[in-house]
Residue, then its C-alpha position, 0 to 999 in steps of 0.5 A: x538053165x543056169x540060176x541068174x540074178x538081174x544087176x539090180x537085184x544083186x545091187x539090193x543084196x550086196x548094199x552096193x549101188x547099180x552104178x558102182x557094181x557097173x563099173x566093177x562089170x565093165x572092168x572086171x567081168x566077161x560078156x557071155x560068160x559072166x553076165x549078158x542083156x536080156x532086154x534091158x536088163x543085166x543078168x548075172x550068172x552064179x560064176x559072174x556074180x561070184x567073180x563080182x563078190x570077190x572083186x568088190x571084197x564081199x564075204x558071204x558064206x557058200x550057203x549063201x552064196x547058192x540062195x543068192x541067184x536062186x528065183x524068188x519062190x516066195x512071190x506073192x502070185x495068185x490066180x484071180x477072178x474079175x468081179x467088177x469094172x467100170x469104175x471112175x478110176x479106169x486102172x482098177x479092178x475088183x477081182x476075187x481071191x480063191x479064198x472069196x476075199x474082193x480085193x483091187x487090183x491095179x491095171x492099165x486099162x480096165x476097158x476089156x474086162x468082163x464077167x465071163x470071157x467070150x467062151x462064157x468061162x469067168x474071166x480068170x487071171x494071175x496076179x502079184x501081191x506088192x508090198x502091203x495091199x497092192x495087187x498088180x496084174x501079171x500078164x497082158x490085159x485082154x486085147x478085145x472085150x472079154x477075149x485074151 
């Protein structure tokens, strides 16, 4: 699989806006060899996103040019275990760090969560760390009560 980096990620490296680097792609670049649609979202691949440095008149050295479509290593994702629901506010949840720190982690529905899923196993789940204090979940919610 080739290294690819999203439109907006490449907008924040280069300090140029979304708007600017579309029409830069619209005029300059080729669908499928240079970048595509994944969903929503705009891809870049390694040649497209240095064919769209060249046109915008970027100089940035190859080192960096290899770390700019290289994922994000450094993402702040841990597998955490529920503790506690049920609070007045339904979109956050108490949840434990392997190193035993509680922290709160926001969700979109706290409803399905429970102590130990439906096998009696802790009801364990992935979660990111974005910016400051804030945990995030990073994948579905249960669908049923202690069930994924």
């Amino acid at each position: 699989m080739t290294p690819e980096i999203s439109e907006s990620e490449l907008s924040k490296k280069l300090g140029i806006t979304r708007e600017s680097i579309a029409g830069h792609r619209k005029r300059n670049l080729n669908k499928g060899k240079d970048w595509r649609k994944a969903g929503r979202v705009i891809v870049y691949t390694q040649e497209g996103a240095e064919r769209l440095m060249d046109v915008v008149g970027c100089v940035i050295s190859t080192d960096e040019k290899e770390t700019l479509t290289e994922q994000n290593k450094s993402k702040n994702e841990e597998i955490l275990t529920f503790i506690q629901g049920g609070f007045p506010n339904k979109r956050i949840i108490k949840a434990k760090r392997k190193n035993g720190e509680l922290v709160m982690v926001r969700v979109k529905t706290s409803e399905n969560f429970r102590p130990t899923d439906h096998l009696g196993n802790p009801m364990t789940f992935p979660a990111d760390l974005d910016g400051g204090n804030v945990w995030n979940i990073a994948r579905s919610l249960p669908r049923w009560p202690g069930k994924w």
